[in-house]
C-alpha positions in Angstrom: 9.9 -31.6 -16.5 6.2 -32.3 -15.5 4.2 -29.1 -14.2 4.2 -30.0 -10.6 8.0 -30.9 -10.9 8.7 -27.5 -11.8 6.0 -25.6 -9.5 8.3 -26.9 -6.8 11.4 -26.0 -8.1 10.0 -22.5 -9.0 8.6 -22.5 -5.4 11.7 -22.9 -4.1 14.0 -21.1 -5.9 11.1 -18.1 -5.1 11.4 -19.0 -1.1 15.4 -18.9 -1.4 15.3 -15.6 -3.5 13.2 -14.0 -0.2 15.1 -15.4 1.9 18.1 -14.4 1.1 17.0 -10.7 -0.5 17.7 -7.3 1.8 15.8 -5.3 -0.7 12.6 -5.2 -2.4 11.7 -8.2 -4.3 9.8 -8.8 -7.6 8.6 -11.6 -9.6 10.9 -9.4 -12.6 14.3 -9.7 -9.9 14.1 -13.0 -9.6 13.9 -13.8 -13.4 17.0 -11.3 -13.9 18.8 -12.7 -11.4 18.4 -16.0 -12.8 19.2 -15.0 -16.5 16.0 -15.1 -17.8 15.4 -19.3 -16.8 12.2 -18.7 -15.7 10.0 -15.3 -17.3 8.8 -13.0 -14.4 5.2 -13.8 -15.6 5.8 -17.5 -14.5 6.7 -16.9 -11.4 3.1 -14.0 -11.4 1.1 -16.7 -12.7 2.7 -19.7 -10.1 1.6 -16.8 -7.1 -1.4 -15.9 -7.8 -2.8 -19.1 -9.1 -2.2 -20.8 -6.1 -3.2 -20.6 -2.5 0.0 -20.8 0.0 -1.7 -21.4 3.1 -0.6 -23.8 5.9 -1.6 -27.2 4.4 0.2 -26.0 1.1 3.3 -25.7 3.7 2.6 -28.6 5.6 2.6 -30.8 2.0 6.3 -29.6 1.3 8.2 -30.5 4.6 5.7 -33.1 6.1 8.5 -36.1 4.7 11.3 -33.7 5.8 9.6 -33.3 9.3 9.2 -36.9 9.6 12.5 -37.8 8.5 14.1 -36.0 11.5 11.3 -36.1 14.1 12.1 -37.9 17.7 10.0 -38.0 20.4 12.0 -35.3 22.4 12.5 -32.5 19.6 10.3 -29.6 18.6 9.7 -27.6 15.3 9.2 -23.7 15.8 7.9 -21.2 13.4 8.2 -17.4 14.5 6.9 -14.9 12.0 6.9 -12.2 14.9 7.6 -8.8 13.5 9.4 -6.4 16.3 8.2 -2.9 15.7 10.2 -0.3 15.5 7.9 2.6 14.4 9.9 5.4 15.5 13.2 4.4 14.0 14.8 5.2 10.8 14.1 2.7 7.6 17.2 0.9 6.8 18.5 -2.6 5.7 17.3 -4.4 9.0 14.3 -2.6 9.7 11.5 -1.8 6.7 7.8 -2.3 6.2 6.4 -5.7 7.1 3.0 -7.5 6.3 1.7 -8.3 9.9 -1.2 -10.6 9.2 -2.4 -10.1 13.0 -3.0 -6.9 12.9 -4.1 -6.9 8.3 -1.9 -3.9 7.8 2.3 -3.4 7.3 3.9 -1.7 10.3 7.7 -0.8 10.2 9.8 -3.2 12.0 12.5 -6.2 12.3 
């Protein structure tokens, strides 16, 4: 499998482990979970050697948006973070990065 081949594979297996984790994540959980496939230093090296910004994004689904896009459709992307400093930290409502405001606030 060529490098980029598995960048993307690694990149997605990384976005479907977050997205589907309630718990803390780690570059070490994903490798356990997946037996070892792919070493927890891959997965380091694949983050922090790379820049995931918005044109990184808009690479991956840009043949996915225009496979479905009509004229009278939208696309929308809400990272809003609902905070909830004063209640208790459980599964739905933890510590979150909010980039608008460069610190983590506790929230949903």
């Amino acid at each position: 499998m060529c490098n980029e081949a598995m960048n993307i594979e690694m990149i997605n297996l990384y976005s479907d482990y977050l997205i589907s984790s309630f718990g803390k994540t780690t570059a070490t959980g994903i490798s356990e979970l997946l037996n070892g496939a792919y070493s927890h230093d891959q997965f380091t090296r694949l983050l922090s050697n790379n820049s995931f910004d918005s044109s990184h994004l808009w690479k991956l689904v840009k043949s996915k948006v225009r496979e479905i896009e009509t004229n009278d459709g939208v696309i929308i992307f809400d990272d809003t973070i609902q905070e909830k400093k004063y209640s208790k930290e459980n599964e739905l409502i933890s510590y979150h990065y909010d980039h608008t405001l460069n610190t983590t606030i506790k929230g949903i």
